[in-house]
Every structure is written in structure tokens, then in C-alpha cells.
N, C-alpha and C positions, 0 to 999 in steps of 0.2 A: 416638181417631182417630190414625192411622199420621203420622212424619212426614212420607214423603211427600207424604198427602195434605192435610197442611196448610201446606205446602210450596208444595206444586202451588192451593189457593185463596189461600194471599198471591198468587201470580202473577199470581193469574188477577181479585182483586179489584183489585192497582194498575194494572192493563190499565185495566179498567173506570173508575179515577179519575183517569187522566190522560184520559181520554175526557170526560171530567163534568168537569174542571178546567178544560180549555184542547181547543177543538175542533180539528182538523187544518186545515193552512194549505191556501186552494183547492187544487188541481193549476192548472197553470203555464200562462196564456193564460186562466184564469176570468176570467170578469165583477167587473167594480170592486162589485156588488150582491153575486155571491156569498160575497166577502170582509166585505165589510159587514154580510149577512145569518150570520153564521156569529161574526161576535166580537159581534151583538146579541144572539145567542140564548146564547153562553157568559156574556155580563157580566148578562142578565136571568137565567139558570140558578143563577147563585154568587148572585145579590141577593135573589131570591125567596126561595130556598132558606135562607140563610143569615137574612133579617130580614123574610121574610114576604110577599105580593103588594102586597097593601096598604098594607104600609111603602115601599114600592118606588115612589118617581114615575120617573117618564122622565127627567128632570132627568140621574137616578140614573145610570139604564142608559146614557144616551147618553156621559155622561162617561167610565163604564169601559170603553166599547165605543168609545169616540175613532170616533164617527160627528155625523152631524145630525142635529137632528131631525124637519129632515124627511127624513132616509132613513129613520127608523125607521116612518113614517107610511107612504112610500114601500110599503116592503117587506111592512109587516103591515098596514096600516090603521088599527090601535087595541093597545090594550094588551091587550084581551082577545085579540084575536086574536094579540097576541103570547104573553101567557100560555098560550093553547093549543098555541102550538105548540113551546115549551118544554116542555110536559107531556107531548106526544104524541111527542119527542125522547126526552127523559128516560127516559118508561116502554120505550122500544126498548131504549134501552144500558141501561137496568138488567136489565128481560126476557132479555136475551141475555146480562150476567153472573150471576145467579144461576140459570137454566135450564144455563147450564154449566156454575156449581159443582157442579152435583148430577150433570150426567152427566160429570162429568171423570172421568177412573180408571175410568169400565164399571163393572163388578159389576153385581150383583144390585138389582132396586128397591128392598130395603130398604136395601143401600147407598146408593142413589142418594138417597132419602128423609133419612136418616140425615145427609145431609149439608147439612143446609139449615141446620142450626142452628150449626155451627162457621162456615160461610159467612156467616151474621148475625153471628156474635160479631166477624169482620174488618172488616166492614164498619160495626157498633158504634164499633169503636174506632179508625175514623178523625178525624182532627181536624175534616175539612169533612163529618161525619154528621150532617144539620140532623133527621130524620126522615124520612118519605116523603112526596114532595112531591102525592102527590094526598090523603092524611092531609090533612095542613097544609093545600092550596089548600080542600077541601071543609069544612073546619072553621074558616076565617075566614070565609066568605062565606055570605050568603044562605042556608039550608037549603032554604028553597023553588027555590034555583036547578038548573037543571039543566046548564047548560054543563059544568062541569068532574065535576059529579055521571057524568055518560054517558060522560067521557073515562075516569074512575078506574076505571068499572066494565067498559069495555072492557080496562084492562090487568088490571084483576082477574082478567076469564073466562079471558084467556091463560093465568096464573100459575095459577091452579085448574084449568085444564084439561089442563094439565102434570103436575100432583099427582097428579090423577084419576086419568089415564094411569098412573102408576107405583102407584097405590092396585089400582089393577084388578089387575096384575102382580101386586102382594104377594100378592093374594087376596083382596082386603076383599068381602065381600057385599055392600058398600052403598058403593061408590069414590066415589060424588058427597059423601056426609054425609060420608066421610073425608077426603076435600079441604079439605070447609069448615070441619070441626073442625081439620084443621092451618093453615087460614087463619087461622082466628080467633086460633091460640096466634101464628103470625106476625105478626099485629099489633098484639096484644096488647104482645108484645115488642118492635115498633118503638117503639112509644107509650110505653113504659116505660124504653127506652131512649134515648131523644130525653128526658124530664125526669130522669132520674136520672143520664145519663154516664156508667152503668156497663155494659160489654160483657157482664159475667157475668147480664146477665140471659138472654141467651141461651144460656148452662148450664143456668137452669132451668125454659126454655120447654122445651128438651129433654128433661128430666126428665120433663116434664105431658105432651108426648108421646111419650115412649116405649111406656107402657102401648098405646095406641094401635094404635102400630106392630106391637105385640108381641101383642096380640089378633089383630090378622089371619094374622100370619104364623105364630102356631097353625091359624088356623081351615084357612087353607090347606095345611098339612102335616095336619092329621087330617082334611082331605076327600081329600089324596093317598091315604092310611092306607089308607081306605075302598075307594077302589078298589081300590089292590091285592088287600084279602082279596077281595073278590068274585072 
């Protein structure tokens, strides 16, 4: 990768974590709620995140969030509904930085594809990279539940639907199975790097799909081939 262009995803990943760290203070004349509602969902975001839902009582959150609690009851009703909608936060600002790492710089799809994996490795090697929070939320809870199960899979079909889209571009014959085959190396690799602490795993999720990559963008230059002799 160019320096540039990894240049241009540090930038574009410390955007995205000062967004995740600390939310933007209302604009000027907001409601005393939307102040409130805004350092709950930041101080439930870093505590989930960092030590899990269910490690997490209210207690917790209110204190980092220097609110009451009854504002928090206030604003969300429950904790579930507070965890929803931390996930349904969460998956936005992450959805909108790595859908931009990959179109930052233009090129071609398989640039655009190509660059998903040095975008994880940044994102690996921050200090506050707990894994992916709908990972984590659907893997302490219930498996029979479905709450947070329908949230993770709404931000999934985004994130593969995006793929897809640049799968088709490449050429792939079959853009949907390549989606899900680069999904699956995606978190594979979140999961691998969330217990091991090492960035470089995302060097060799890249590896496993390149071949991949490199399939399609044959098949599409020798179906170019093709027409031309005709």
C-alpha cells in the first residue's frame, strides 16, 4: 500500500475514534436531555465495549456519564434499550468509517476491496479496540435471543452490501458468495484480533483473500478477452 494511502486511513480511522471516544458537545441552545442523552450513550459505548454489557450495571454508566439515574431511565427506559441504541450508533460511525476507507483514494474495485484489510490493521492497533461490539453483544447473551441478534444483522447486510457492490465491479460471477467469503475472513480477523492483540493479523486475512480477489479479476479480464476477439 502507497504511503499515501495509509496516510490518508490513519486520518480517516482517528476521525472515526474520536467520534467513538467522546461524542460532540450538543450545538448551542440543545435541551439539558440532549446533553445528557449524548455523554450516556458515550460513557455506555467505552464500558460495554471495553468490559462487556453485562459487566456493565447502571451504577457504572451513570457515574461516567455524570447524569441520574433517573435520567437514564428518562431517556432510554431500560438498559436494553439503552444497549440498542449504542449498537445502532456504533454500527453508523463505524459503517461510514470503513465504507470510506475503502472508497478513499477512487481507483478501481479491486483497489477499493484491497483496502479493507490495511484499514483493519489501523483500527487493530488502537488502544481502545475491544472487538466488534455486535461480535461481543451477540456472544454474551442468550443465543436464542433475538434483540441484538436483528441489530448485528442489519449492520452486517449494509457492510456486505457494500462488498457486493464492488464484487460485481471486479467481475465476480457470483458477487453475493464473494461478499460473504470476504465477510467471513473479516471476522474472522476481528475475533482473532480482539484475543491475540496483534494487528498483523490483518496481514494475513489479506493473504487468504487475495487469491479471491485475484480469481475474479482474472475471470473479468478473460471475459473482456472474449469479446474483443469476437
Amino acid at each position: 500500500m502507497r504511503l499515501a494511502d495509509a496516510a490518508s486511513l490513519r486520518v480517516s480511522l482517528d476521525s472515526w475514534q474520536r467520534r467513538h471516544r467522546r461524542r460532540s458537545p450538543p450545538h448551542a441552545g440543545a435541551g439539558e436531555d440532549e446533553s445528557a442523552r449524548g455523554r450516556l450513550l458515550s460513557a455506555a459505548t467505552h464500558l460495554f465495549c471495553k468490559n462487556g454489557i453485562n459487566a456493565t450495571g447502571i451504577d457504572a454508566i451513570i457515574e461516567e456519564a455524570g447524569t441520574a439515574k433517573t435520567t437514564l431511565y428518562k431517556l432510554f427506559g431500560s438498559k436494553t434499550n439503552l444497549v440498542n441504541a449504542v449498537l445502532e450508533s456504533e454500527g453508523k460511525q463505524w459503517r461510514e468509517w470503513f465504507i470510506g476507507a475503502m472508497e478513499q483514494g477512487g481507483g478501481d474495485a479491486q483497489a477499493k476491496l484491497t483496502r479493507i484489510f490495511p484499514a483493519l490493521k489501523s483500527w487493530f492497533a488502537e488502544e481502545r479496540f475491544y472487538g466488534c461490539p455486535f461480535i461481543n453483544a451477540v456472544g454474551e447473551h442468550d443465543k436464542d435471543a433475538k434483540q441484538f441478534r436483528n441489530i448485528a444483522l442489519k449492520h452486517k447486510k449494509i457492510v456486505l452490501g457494500h462488498i457486493e457492490k464492488l464484487a460485481g465491479e471486479l467481475g465476480s460471477s457470483e458477487p453475493a458468495v464473494l461478499a460473504h467469503q470476504l465477510g467471513l475472513i473479516i471476522d474472522g480477523a476481528i475475533v482473532a484480533a480482539m484475543i491475540s492483540r496483534d494487528p498483523g493479523v490483518a496481514d494475513t486475512a489479506a493473504l487468504t483473500a487475495g487469491p479471491l480477489l485475484g480469481q475474479s479479476r482474472t475471470k473479468k479480464k478473460r471475459a473482456a478477452d472474449q469479446l474483443e476477439a469476437v
